[in-house]
Residue frames as a rotation matrix with the C-alpha (Angstrom) as fourth column:
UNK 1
0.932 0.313 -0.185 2.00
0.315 -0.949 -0.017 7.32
-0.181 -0.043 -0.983 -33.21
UNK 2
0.207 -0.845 0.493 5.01
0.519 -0.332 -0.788 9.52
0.829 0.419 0.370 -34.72
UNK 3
0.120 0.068 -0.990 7.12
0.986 0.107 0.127 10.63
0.115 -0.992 -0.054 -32.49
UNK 4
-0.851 0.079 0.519 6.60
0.045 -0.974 0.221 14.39
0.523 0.212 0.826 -33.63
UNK 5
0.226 0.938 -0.263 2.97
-0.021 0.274 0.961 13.29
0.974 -0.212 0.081 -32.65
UNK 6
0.451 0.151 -0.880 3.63
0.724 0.515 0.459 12.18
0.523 -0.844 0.123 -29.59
UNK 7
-0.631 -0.506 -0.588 5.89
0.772 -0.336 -0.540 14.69
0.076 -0.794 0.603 -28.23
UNK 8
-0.669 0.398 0.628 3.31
-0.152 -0.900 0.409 17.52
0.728 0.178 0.663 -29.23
UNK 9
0.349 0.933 0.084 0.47
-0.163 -0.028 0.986 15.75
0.923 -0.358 0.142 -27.42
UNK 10
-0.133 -0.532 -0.836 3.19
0.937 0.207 -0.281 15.29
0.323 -0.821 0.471 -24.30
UNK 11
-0.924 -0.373 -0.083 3.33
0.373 -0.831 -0.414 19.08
0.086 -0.413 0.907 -24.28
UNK 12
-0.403 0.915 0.031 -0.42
-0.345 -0.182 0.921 19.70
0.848 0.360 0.389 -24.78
UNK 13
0.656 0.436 -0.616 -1.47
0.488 0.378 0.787 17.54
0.576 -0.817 0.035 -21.79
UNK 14
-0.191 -0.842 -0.505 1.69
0.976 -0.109 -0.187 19.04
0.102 -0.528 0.843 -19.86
UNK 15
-0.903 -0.228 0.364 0.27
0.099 -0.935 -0.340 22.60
0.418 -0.271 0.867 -20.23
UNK 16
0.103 0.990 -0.093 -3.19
0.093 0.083 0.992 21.58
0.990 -0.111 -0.084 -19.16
UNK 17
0.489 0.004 -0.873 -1.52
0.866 0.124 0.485 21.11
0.110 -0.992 0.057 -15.36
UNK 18
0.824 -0.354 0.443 -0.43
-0.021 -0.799 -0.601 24.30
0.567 0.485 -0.666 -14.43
UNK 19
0.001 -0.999 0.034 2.97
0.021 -0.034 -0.999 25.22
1.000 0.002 0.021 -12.98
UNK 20
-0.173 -0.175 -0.969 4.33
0.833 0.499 -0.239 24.31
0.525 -0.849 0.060 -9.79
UNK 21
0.565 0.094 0.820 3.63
-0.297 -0.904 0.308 27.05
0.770 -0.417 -0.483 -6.89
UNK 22
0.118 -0.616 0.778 4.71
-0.818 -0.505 -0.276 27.14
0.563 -0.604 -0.564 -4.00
UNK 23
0.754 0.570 -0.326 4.23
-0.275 0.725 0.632 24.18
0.596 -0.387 0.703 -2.30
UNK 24
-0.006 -0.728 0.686 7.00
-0.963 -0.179 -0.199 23.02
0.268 -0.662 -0.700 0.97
UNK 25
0.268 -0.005 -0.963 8.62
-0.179 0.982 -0.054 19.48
0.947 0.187 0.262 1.70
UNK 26
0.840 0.145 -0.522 8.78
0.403 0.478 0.781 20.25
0.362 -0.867 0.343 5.13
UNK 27
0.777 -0.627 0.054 11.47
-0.454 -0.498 0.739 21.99
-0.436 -0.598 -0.672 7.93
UNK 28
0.204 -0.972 0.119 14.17
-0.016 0.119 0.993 19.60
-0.979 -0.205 0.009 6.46
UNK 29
0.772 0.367 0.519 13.66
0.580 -0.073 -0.811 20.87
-0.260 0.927 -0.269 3.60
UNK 30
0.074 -0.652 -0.755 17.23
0.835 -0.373 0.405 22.78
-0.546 -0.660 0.516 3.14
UNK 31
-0.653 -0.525 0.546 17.48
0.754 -0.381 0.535 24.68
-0.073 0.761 0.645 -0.47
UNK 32
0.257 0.832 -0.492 15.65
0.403 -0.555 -0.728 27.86
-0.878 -0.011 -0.478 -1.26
UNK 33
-0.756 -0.603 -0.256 17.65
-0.129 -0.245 0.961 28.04
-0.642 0.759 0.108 -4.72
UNK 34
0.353 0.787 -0.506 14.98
-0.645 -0.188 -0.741 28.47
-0.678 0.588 0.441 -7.62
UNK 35
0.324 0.183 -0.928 17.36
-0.945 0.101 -0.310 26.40
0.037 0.978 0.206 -9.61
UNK 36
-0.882 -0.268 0.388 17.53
-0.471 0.550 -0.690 23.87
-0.028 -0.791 -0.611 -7.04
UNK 37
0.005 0.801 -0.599 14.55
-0.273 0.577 0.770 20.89
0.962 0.159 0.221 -6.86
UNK 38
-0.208 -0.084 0.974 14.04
-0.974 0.107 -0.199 20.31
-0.087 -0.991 -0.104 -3.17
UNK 39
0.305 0.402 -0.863 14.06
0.166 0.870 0.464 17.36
0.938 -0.285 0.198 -1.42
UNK 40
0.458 -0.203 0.865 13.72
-0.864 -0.330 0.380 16.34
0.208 -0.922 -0.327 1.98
UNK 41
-0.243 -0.949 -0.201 15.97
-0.969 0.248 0.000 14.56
0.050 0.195 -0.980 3.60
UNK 42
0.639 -0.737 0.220 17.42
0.015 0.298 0.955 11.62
-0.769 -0.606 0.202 3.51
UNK 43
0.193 -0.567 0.800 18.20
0.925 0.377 0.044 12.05
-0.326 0.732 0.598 -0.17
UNK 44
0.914 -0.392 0.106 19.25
-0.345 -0.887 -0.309 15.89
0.215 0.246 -0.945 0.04
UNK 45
0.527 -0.848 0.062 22.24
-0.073 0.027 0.997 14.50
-0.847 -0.530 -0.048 2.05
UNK 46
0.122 -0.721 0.682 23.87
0.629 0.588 0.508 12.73
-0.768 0.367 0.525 -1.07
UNK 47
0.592 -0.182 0.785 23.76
0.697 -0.374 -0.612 15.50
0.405 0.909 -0.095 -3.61
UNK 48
-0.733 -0.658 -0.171 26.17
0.680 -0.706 -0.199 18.57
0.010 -0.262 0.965 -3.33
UNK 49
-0.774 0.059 0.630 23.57
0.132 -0.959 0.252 20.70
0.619 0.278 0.734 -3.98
UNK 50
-0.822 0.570 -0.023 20.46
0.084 0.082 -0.993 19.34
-0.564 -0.818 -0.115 -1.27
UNK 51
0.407 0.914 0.002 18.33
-0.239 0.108 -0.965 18.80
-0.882 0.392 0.262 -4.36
UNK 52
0.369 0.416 0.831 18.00
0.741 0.408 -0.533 18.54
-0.561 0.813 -0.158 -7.89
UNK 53
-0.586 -0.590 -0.555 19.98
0.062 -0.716 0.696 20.74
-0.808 0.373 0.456 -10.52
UNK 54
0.530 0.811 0.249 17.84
0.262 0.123 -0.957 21.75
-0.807 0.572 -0.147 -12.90
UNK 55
0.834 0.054 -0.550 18.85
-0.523 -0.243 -0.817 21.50
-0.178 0.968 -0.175 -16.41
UNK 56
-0.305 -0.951 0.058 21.36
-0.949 0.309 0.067 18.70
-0.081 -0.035 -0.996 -15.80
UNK 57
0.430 -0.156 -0.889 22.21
-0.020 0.983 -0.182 15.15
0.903 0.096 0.420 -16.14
UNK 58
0.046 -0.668 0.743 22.47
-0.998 -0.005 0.057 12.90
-0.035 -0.745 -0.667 -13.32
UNK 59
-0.340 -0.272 -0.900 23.31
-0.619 0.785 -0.003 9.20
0.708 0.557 -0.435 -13.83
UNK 60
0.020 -0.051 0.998 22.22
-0.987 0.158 0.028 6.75
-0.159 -0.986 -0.047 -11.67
UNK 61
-0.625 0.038 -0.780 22.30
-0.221 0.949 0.223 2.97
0.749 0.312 -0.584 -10.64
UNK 62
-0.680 0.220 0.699 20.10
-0.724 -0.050 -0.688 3.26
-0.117 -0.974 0.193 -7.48
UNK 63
-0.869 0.433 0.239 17.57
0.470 0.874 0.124 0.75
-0.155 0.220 -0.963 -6.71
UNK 64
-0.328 0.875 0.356 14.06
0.347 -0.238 0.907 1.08
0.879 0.421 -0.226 -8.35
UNK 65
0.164 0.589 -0.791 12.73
0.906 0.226 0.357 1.90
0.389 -0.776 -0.497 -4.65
UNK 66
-0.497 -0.675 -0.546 14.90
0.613 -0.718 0.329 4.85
-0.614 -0.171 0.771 -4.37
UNK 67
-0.956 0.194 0.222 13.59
0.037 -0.670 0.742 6.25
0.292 0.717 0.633 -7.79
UNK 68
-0.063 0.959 0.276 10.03
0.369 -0.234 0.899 6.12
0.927 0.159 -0.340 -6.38
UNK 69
0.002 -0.288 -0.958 11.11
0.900 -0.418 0.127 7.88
-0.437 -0.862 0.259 -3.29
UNK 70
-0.849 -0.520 0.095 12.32
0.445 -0.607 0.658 10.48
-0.284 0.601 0.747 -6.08
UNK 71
-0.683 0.675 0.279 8.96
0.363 -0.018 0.932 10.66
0.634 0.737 -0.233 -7.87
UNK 72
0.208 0.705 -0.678 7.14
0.943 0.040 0.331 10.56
0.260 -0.708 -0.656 -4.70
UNK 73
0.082 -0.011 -0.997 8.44
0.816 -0.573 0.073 13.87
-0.572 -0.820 -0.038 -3.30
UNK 74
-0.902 -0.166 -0.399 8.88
-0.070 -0.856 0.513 15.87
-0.427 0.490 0.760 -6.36
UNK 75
-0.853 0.402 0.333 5.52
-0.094 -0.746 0.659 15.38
0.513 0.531 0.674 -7.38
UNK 76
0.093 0.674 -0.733 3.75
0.994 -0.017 0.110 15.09
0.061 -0.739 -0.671 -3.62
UNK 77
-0.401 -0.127 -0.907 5.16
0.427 -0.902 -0.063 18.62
-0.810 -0.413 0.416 -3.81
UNK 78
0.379 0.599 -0.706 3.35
0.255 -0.800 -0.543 20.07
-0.890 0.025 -0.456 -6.35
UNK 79
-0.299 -0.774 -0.559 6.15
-0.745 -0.177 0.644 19.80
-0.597 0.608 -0.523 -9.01
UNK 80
0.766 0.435 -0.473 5.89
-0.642 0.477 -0.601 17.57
-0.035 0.764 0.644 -12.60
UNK 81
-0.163 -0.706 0.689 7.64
-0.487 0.665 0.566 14.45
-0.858 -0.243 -0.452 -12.63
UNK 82
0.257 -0.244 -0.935 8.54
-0.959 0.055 -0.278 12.79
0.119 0.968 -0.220 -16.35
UNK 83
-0.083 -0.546 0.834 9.17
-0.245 0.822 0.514 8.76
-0.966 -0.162 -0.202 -16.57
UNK 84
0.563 0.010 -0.827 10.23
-0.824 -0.072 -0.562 7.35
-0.065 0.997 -0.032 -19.54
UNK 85
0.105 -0.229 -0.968 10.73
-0.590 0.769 -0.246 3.56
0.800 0.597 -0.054 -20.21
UNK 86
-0.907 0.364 0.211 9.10
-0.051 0.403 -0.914 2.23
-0.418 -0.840 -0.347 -16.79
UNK 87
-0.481 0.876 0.040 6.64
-0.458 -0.291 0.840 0.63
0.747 0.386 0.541 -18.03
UNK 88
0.291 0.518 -0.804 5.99
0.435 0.677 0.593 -1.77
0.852 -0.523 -0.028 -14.80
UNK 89
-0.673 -0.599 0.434 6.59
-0.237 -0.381 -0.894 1.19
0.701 -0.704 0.114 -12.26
UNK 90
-0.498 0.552 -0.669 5.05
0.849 0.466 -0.248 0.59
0.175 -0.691 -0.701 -8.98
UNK 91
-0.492 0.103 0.865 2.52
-0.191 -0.982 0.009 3.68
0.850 -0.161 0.502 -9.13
UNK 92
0.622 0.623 -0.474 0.86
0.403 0.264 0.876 2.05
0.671 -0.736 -0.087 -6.23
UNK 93
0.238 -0.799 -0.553 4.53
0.964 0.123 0.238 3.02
-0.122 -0.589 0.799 -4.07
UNK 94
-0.885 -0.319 0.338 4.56
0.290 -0.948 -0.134 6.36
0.363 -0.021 0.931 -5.36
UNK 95
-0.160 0.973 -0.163 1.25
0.361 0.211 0.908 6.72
0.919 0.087 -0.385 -4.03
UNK 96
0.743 0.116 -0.659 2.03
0.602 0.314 0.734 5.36
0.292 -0.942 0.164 -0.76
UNK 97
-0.205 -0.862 -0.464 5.02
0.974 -0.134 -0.181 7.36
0.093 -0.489 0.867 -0.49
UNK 98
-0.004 0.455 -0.891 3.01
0.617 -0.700 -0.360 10.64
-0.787 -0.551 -0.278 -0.86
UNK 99
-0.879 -0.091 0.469 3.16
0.475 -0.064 0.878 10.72
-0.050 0.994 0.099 -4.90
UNK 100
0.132 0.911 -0.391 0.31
-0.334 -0.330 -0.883 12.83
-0.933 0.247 0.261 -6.70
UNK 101
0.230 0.450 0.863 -0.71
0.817 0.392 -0.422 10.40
-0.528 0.802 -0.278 -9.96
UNK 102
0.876 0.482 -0.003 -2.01
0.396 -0.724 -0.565 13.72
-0.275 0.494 -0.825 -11.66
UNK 103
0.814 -0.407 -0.414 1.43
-0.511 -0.841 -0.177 15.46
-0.276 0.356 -0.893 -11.78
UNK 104
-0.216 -0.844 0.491 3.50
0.021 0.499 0.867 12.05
-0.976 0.198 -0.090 -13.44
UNK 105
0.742 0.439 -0.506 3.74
-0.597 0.090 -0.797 11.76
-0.305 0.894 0.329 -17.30
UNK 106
-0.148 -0.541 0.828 4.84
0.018 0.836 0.549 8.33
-0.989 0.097 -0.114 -18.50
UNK 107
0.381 -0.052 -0.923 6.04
-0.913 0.137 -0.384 7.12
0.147 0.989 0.004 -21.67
UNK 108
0.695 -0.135 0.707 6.36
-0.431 0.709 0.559 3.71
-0.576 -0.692 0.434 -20.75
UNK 109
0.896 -0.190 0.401 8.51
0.433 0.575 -0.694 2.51
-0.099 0.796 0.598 -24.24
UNK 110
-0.134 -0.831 -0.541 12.38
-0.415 -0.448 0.792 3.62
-0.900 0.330 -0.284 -24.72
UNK 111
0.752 0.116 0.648 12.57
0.552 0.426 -0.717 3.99
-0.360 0.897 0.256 -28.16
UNK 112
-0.016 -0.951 0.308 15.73
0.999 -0.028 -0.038 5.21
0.045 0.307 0.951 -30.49
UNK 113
-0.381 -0.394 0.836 14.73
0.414 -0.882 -0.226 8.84
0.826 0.261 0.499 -30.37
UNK 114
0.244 0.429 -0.870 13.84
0.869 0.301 0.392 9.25
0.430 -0.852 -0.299 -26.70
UNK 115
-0.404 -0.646 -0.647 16.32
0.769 -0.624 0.142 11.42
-0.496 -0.440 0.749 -25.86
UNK 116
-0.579 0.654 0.487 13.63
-0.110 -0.654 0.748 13.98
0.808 0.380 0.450 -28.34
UNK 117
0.042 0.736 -0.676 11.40
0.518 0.562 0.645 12.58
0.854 -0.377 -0.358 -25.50
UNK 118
-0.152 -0.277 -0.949 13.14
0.987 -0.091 -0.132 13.52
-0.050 -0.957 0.287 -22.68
UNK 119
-0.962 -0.251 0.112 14.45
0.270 -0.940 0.210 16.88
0.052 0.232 0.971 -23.87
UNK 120
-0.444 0.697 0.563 10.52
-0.185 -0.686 0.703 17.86
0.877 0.208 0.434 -24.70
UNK 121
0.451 0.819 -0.355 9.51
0.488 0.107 0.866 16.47
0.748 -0.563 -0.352 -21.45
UNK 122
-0.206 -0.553 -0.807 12.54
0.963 -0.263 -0.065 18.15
-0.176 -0.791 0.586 -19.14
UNK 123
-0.987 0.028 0.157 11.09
-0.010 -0.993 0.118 21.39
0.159 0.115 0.980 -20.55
UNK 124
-0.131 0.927 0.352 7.87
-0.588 -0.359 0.725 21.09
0.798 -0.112 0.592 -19.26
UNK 125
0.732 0.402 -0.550 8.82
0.381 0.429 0.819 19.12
0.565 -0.809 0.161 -15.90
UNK 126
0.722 -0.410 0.558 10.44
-0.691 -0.380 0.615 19.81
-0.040 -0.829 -0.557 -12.76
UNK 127
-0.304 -0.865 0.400 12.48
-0.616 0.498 0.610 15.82
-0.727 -0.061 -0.684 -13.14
UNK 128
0.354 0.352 -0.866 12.62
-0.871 0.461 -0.168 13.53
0.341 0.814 0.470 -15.93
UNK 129
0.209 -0.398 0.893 13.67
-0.475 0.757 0.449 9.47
-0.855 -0.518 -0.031 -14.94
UNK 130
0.218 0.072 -0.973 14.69
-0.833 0.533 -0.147 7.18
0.509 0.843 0.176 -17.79
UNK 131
0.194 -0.353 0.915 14.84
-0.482 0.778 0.403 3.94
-0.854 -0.520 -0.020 -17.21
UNK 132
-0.383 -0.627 -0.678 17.34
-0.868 -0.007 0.497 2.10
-0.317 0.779 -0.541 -19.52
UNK 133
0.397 0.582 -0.710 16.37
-0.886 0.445 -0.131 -1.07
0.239 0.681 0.692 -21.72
UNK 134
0.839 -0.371 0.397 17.85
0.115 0.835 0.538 -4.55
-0.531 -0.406 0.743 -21.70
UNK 135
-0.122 -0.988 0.094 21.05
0.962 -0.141 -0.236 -2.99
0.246 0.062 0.967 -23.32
UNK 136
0.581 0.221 -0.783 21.55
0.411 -0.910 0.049 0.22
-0.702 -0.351 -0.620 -21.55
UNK 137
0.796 -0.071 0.601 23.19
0.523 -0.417 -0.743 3.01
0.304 0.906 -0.295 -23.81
UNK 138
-0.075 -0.766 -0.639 26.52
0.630 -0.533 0.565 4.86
-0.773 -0.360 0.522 -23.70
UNK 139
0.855 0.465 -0.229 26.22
0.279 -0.786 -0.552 8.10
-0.436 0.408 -0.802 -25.23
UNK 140
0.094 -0.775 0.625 29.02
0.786 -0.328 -0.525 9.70
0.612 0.540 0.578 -27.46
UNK 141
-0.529 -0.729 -0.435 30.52
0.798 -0.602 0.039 12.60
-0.290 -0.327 0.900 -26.48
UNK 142
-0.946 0.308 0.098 28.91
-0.142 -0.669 0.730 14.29
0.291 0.677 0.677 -29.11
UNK 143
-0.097 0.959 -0.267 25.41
0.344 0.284 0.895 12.75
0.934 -0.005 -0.357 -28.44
UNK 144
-0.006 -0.004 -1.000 25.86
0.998 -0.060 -0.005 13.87
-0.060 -0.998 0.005 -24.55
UNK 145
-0.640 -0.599 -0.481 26.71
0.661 -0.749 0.053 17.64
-0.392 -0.284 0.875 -25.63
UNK 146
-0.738 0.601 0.306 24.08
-0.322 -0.713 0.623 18.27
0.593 0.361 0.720 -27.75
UNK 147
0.389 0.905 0.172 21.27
0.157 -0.250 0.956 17.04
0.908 -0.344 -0.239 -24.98
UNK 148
0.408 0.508 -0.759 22.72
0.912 -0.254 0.321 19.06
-0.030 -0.823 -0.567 -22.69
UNK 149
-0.934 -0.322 0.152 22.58
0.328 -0.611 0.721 21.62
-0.140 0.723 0.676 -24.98
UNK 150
-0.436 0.893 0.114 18.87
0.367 0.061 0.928 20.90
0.822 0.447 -0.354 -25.30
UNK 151
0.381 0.535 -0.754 18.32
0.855 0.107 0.507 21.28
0.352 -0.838 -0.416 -21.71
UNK 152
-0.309 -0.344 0.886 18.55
-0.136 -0.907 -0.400 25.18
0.941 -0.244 0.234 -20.08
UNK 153
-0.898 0.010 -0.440 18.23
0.402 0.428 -0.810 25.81
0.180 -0.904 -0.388 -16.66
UNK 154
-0.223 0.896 0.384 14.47
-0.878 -0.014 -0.478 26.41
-0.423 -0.444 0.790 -16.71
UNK 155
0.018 0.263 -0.965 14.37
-0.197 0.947 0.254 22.57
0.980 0.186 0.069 -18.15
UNK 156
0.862 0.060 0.504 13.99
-0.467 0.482 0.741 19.89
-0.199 -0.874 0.444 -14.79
UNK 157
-0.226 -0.968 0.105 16.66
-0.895 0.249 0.369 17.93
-0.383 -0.011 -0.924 -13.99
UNK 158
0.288 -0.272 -0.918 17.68
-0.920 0.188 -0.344 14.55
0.266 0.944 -0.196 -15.65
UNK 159
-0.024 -0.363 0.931 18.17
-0.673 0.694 0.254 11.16
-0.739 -0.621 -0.261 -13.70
UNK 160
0.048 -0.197 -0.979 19.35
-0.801 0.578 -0.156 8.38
0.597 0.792 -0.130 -16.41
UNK 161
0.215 -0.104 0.971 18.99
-0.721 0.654 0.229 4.86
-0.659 -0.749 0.065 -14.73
UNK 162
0.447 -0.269 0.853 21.53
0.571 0.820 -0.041 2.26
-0.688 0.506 0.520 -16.37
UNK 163
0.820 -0.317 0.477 21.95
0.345 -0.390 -0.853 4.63
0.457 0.864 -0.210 -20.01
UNK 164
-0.276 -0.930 -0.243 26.10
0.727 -0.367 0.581 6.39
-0.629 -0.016 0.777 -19.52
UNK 165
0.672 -0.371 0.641 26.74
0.421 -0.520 -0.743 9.50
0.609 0.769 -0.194 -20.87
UNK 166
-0.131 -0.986 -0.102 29.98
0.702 -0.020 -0.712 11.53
0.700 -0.165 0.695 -20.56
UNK 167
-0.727 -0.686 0.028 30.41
0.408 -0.465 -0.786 13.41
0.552 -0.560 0.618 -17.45
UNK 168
0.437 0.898 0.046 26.87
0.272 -0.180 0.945 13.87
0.857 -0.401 -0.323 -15.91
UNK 169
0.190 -0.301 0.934 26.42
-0.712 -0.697 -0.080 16.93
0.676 -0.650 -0.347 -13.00
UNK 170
-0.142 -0.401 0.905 26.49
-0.990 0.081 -0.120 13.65
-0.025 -0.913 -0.408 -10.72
UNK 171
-0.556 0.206 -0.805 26.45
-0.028 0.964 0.266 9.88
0.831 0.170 -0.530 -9.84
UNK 172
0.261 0.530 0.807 23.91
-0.955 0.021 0.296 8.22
0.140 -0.848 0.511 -7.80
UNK 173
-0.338 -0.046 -0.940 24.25
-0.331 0.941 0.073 4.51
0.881 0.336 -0.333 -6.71
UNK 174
0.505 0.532 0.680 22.58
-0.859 0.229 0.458 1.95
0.088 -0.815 0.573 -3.88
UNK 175
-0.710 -0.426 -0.561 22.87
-0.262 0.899 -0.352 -0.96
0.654 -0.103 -0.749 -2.56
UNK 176
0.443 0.807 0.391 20.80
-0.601 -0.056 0.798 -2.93
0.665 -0.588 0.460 0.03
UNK 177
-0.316 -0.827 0.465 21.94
-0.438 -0.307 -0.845 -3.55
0.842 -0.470 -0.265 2.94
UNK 178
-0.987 0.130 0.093 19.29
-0.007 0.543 -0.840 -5.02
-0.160 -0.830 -0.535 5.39
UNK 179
-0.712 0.667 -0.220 16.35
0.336 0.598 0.727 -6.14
0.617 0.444 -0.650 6.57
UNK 180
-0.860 -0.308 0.407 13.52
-0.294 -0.354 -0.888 -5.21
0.417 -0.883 0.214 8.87
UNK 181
0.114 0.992 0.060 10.74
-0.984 0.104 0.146 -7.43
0.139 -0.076 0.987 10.51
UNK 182
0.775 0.194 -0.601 12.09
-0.418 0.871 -0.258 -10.77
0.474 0.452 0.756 9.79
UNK 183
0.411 -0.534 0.739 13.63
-0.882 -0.029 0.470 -13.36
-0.229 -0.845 -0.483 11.89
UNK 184
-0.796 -0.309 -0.521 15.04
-0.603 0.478 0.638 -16.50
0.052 0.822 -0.567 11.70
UNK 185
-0.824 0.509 -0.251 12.06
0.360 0.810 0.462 -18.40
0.438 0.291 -0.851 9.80
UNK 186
-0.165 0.821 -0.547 9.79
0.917 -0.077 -0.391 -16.13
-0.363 -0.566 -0.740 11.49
UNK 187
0.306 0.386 -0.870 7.56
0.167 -0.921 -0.350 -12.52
-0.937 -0.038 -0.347 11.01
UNK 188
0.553 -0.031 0.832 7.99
0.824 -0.122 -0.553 -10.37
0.119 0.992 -0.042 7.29
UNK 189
-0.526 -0.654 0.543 9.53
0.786 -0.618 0.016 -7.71
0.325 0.435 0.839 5.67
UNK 190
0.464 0.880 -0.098 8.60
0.868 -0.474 -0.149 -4.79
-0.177 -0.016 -0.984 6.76
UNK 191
0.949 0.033 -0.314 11.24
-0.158 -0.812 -0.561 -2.53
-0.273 0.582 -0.766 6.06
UNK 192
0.593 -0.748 0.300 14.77
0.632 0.201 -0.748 -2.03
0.499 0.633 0.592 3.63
UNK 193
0.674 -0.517 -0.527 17.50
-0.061 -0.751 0.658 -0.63
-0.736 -0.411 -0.538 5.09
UNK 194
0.235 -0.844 0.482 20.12
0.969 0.239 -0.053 0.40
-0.071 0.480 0.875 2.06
UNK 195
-0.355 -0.780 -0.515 23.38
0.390 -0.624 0.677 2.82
-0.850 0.040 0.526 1.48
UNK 196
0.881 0.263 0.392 23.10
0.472 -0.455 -0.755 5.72
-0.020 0.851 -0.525 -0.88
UNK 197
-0.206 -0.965 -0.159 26.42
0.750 -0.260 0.608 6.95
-0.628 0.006 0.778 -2.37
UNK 198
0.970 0.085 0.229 26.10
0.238 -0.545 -0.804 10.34
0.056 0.834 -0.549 -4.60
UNK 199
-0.158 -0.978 0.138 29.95
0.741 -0.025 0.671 11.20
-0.652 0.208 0.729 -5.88
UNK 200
0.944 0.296 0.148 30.53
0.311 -0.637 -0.706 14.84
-0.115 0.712 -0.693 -8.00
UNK 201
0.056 -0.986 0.158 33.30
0.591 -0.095 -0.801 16.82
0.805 0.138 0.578 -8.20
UNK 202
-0.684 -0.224 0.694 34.68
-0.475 -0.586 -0.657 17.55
0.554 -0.779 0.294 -5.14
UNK 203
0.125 0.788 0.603 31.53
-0.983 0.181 -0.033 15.54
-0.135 -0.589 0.797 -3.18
UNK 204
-0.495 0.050 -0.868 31.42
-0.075 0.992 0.099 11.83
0.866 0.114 -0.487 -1.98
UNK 205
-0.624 0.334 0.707 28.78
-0.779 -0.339 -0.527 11.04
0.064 -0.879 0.472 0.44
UNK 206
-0.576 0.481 -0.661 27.05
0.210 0.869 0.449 7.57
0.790 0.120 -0.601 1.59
UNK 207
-0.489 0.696 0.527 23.91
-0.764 -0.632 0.126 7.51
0.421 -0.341 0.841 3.57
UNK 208
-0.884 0.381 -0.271 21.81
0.286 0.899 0.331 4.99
0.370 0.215 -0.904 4.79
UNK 209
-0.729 0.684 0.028 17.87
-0.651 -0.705 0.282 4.90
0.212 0.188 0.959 4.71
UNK 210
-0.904 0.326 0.275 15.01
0.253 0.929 -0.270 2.70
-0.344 -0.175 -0.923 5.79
UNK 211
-0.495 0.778 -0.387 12.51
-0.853 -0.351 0.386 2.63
0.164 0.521 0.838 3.69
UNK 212
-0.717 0.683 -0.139 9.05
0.693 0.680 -0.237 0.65
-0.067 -0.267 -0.961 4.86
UNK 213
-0.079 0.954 0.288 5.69
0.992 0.046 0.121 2.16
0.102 0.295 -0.950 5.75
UNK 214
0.826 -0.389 -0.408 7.74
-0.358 -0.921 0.154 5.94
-0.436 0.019 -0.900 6.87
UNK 215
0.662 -0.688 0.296 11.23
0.324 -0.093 -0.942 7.01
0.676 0.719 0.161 5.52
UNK 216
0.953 -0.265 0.146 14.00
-0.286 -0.632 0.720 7.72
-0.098 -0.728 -0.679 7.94
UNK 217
0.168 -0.901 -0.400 17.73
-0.669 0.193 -0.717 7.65
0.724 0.388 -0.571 7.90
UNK 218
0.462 -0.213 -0.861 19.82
0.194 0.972 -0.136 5.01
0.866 -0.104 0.490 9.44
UNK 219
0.840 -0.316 -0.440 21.42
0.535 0.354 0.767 4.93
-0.086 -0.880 0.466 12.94
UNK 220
0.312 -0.949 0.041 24.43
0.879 0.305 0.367 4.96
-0.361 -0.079 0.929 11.21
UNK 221
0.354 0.384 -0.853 25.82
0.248 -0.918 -0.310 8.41
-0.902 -0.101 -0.420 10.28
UNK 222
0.956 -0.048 0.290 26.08
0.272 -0.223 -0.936 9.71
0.109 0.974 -0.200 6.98
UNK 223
0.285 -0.949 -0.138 30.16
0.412 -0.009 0.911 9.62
-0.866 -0.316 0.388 5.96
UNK 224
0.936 -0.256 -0.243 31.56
-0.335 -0.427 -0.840 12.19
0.111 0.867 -0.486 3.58
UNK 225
0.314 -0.949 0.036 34.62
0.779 0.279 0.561 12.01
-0.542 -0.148 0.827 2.17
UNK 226
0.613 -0.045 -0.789 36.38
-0.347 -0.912 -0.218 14.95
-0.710 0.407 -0.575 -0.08
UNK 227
0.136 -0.669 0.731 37.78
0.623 0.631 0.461 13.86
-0.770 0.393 0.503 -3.51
């Protein structure tokens, strides 16, 4: 299929679902900014803004578990969620995490004119996700200015996993950090404990999260730092 084709029938099935309403992620839920993607916490902590910027770019290296945390809450609320070049995501985990199937649209293939992809899908979701290829992509300067140019702030917001481009509204990054359930030679996994760092201008903040069969932050408290 051309990818004129394809992006038309992206936008065609995309107006069939209609538009987010109201819908609430809950008391820690902090933002009431329209141009602001809630989330609840533990990943409001690490942005500057306690959500999603809409019409931006945000880079990330986080682990794949993280990004279906993402998915899960922006479209358990009620909101469209874009993936693009995941073709072995775990929709079973966005599921479990309180995902709604109905409001993801996947393009499971990165191909050379994605970024036409994205752009037509960040204007008809709330977040778009790329996931980069086996060579991720650094963007020119130029190639970074015109798509976010393309993107206004009634577009969703932009998470790049692996791809570089120049100066994006923020970084994300993980790490894993522990285990929970398992001893020595004895019992399973049952949950991940790992560090989230988001870093903007002016913002540095690391978190930690256990993620298993609930979500909750870590013991340890969340450490900003001003840079």
């Amino acid at each position: 299929m051309a990818v004129d084709e394809r992006i038309s029938l992206l936008r065609s099935r995309m107006q069939s679902i209609s538009k987010s309403g109201d819908f609430s992620l809950g008391s820690n839920c902090k933002t009431a900014d329209k141009n602001i993607i809630p989330l609840s916490d533990p990943l409001s902590h690490v942005l500057p803004w306690g959500g999603l910027p809409r019409g931006m770019i945000v880079e990330s290296t986080i682990a794949p578990l993280l990004a279906i945390l993402f998915i899960a809450q922006v479209s358990g609320s009620g909101r469209r969620v874009g993936v693009v070049g995941w073709p072995d995501l775990n929709y079973a985990g966005v599921l479990g995490y309180g995902g709604c199937y109905e409001r993801i649209f996947a393009v499971p293939q990165q191909e050379r004119t994605s970024l036409r992809v994205v752009t037509a899908l960040a204007h008809g979701c709330d977040l778009v996700i790329t996931r980069a290829g086996p060579t991720p992509r650094t963007y020119t300067p130029l190639q970074t200015q015109r798509f976010r140019n393309s993107l206004r702030s009634d577009a969703g917001c932009v998470i790049m996993m692996g791809d570089h481009v120049v100066s994006p509204a923020a970084r994300l990054a993980s790490a894993v950090v522990g285990y929970h359930g398992i001893g020595k030679g004895a019992g399973r996994i049952k949950a991940v404990e790992i560090t989230v760092t988001g870093i903007a201008k002016g913002f540095y903040r690391t978190s930690r999260v256990i993620v298993g069969k609930h979500i909750a932050p870590a013991a340890e408290k969340t450490t900003m730092k001003v840079v």
